[in-house]
C-alpha positions as CSV (number, residue, x, y, z in Angstrom):
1,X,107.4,-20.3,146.5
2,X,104.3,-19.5,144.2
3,X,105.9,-16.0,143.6
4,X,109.2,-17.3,142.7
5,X,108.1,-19.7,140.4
6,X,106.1,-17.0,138.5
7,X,109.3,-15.1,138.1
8,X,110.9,-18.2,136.7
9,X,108.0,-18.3,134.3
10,X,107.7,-14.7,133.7
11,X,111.7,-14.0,132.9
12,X,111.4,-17.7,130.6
13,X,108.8,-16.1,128.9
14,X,110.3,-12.9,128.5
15,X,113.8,-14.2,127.1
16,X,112.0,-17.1,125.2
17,X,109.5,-14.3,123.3
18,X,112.3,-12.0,122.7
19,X,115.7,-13.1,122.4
20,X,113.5,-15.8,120.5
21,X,112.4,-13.0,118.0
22,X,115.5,-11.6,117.5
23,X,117.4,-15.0,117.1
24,X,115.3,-16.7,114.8
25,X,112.6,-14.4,113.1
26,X,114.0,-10.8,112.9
27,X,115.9,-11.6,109.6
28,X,114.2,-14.5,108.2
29,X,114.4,-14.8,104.3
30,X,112.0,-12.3,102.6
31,X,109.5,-12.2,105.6
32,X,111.8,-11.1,108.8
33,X,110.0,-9.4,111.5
34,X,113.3,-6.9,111.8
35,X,113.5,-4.4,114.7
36,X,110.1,-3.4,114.7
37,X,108.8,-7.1,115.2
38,X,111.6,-7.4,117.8
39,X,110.6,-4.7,119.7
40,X,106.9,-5.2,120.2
41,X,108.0,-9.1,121.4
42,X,110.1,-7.8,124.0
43,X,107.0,-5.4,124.9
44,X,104.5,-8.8,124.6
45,X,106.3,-10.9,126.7
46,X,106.1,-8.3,129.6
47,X,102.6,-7.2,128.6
48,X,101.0,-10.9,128.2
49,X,102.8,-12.2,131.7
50,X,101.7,-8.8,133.3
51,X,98.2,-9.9,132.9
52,X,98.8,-13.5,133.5
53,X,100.9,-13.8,136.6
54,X,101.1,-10.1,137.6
55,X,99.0,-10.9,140.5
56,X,101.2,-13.6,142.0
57,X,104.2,-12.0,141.7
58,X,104.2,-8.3,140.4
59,X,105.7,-10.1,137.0
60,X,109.1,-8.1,137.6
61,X,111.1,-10.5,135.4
62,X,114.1,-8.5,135.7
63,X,116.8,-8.2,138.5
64,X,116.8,-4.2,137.7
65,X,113.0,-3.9,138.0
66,X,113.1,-5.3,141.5
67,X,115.9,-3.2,142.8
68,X,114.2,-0.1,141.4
69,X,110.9,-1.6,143.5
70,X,113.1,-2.0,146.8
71,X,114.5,1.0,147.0
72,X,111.3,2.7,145.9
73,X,110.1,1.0,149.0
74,X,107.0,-0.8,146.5
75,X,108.8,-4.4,147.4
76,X,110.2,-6.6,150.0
77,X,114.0,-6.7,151.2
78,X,113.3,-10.3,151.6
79,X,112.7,-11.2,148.1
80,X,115.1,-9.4,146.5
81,X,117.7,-12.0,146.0
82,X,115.1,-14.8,145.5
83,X,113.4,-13.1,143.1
84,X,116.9,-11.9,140.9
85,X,117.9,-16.0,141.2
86,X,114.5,-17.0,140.2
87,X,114.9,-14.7,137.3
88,X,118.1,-15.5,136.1
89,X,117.1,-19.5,136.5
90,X,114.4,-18.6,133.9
91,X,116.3,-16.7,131.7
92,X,118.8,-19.2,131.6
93,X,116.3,-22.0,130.9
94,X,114.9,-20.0,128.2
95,X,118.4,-19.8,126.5
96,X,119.3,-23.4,126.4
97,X,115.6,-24.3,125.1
98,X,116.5,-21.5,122.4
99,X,120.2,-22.8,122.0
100,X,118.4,-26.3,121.0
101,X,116.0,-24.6,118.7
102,X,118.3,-22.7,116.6
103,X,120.7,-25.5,116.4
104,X,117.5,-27.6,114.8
105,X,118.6,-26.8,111.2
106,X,122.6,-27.3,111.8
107,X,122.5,-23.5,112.4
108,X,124.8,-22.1,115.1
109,X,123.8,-19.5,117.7
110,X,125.9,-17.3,116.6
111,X,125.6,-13.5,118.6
112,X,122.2,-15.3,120.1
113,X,120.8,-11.5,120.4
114,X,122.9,-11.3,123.3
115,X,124.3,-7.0,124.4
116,X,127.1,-5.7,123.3
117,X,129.0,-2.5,122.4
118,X,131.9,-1.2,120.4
119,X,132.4,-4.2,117.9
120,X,129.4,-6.0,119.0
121,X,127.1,-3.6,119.1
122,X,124.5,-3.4,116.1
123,X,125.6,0.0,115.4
124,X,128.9,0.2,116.6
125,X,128.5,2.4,119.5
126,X,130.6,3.1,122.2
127,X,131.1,1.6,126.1
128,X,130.2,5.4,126.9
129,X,127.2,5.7,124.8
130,X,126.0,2.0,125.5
131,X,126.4,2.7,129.3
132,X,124.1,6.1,129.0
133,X,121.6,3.8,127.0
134,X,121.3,1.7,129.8
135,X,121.1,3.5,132.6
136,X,118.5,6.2,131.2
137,X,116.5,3.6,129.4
138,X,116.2,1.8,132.7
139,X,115.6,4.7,134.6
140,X,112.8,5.6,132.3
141,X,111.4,2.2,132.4
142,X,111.3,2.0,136.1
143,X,109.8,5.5,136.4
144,X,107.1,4.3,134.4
145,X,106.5,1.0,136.3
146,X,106.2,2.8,139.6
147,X,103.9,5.6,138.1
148,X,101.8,3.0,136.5
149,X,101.5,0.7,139.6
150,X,101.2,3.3,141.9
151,X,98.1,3.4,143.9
152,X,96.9,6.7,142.5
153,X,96.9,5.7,138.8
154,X,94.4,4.6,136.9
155,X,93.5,0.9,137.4
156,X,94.0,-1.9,134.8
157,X,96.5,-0.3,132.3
158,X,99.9,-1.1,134.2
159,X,100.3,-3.9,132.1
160,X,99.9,-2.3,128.8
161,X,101.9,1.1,129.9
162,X,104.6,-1.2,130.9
163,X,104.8,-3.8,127.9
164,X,104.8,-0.5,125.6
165,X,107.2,1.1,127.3
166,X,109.5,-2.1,127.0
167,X,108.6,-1.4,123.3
168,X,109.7,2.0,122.8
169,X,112.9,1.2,124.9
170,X,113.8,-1.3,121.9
171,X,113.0,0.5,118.8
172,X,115.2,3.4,121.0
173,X,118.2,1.0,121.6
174,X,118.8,-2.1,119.8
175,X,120.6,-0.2,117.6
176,X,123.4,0.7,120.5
177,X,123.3,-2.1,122.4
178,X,120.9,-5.0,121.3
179,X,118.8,-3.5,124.6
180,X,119.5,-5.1,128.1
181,X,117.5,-3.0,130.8
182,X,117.5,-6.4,132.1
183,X,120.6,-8.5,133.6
184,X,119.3,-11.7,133.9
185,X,118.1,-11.3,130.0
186,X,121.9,-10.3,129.1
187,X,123.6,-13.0,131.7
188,X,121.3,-15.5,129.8
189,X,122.4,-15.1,125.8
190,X,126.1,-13.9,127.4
191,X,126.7,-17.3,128.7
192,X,125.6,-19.2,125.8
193,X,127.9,-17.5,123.6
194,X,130.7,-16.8,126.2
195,X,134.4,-14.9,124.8
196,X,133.3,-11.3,124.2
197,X,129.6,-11.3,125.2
198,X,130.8,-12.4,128.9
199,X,133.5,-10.0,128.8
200,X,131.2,-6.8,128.0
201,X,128.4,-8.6,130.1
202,X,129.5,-6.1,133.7
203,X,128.2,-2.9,131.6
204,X,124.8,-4.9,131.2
205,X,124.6,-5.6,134.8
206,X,125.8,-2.5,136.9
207,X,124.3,0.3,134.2
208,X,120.7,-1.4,134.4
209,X,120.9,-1.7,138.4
210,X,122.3,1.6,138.7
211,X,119.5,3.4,136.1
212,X,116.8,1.3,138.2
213,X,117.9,2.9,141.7
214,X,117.8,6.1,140.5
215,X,114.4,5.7,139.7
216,X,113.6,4.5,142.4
217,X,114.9,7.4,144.6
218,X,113.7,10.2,142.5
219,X,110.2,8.3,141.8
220,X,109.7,7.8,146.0
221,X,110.6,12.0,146.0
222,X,107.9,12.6,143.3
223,X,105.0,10.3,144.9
224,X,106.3,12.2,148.8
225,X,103.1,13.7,150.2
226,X,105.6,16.8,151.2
């Protein structure tokens, strides 16, 4: 139960830190943190909780991370789906205590940082190119959580390889699709503002799961003793 409820935290944190950002400080009169300061909150979040709870539960705070774990064969079949609901219960938390924030100043949440593509995306990028995104910036981020976790590596850093990574991912991709990697981040802000961000929501679910397994199988053929 410990585990779970660090998941809950983690993915709170995560979603709090950098939907949070993006919501409320990335274009703030005169002083806006933009998509740099957006970025390196996403990367925080992870980075902070990875040296805070990692030990409890791995601080996967994403559905995609643990799927990429499972079938790299670095996590339990048995947590799988109480980790993904303990994540999207954070993430979800997260949102309304965000919803409430923004709407302190009669402000509405508006896009509430949530994915999109097409029309919704920050640049106007296709489903096609928003899929790609996804699935290769997932697939890199897993390939780097599995190389920087894995036994062999170098002890300590997995925390801050990780929360950079997460980093790099944004500057790469907020531009196409506001950067998911993470379903339980999009279901989160996607619910909250419902019509077209639960419409477009599938691509920000199956493309982060599917970029996650692949990593997965082609990390567990890299790290093979044969």
């Amino acid at each position: 139960m410990k585990k779970y409820a660090a998941e809950f935290i983690g993915t709170f944190w995560l979603v709090l830190g950098g939907c949070g950002s993006a919501a409320l400080a990335a274009a703030f009169p005169h002083v806006g943190i933009g998509l740099l300061g957006v970025s390196f909150a996403f990367g925080l979040t992870v980075l902070t909780i990875a040296y805070s709870l990692g030990h409890i539960s791995g601080a996967h705070l994403n559905p995609a991370v643990s799927v990429g774990l499972w079938i790299g064969g670095r996590f339990s079949g048995k947590d799988l789906l109480p980790y993904i609901a303990a994540q999207i219960l954070g993430g979800l938390v997260a949102a309304a205590v965000l919803s409430f924030i923004i709407t302190g100043n009669g402000s509405t949440i508006g896009d509430f940082a949530a994915n999109g593509y097409g029309e919704h995306s920050p640049g106007k990028y296709s489903m096609e190119a928003a899929l790609v995104t996804e699935i290769v910036m997932t697939f890199m981020f897993l390939i780097i959580i599995l190389g920087a976790t894995d036994k062999k590596a170098s002890g300590g850093f997995a925390g801050l390889a990780i929360g950079l990574a997460l980093t790099l991912i944004h500057l790469i991709s907020i531009p196409v699709t506001n950067t998911s990697v993470n379903p339980a981040r999009s279901i989160s802000q996607a619910l909250f503002v419902g019509g077209w961000a639960t419409e477009q929501l599938w691509l920000f679910i199956v493309a982060p799961v599917v970029g996650a397994a692949l990593a997965g199988i082609v990390y567990k053929f890299l790290s093979s003793e044969n």
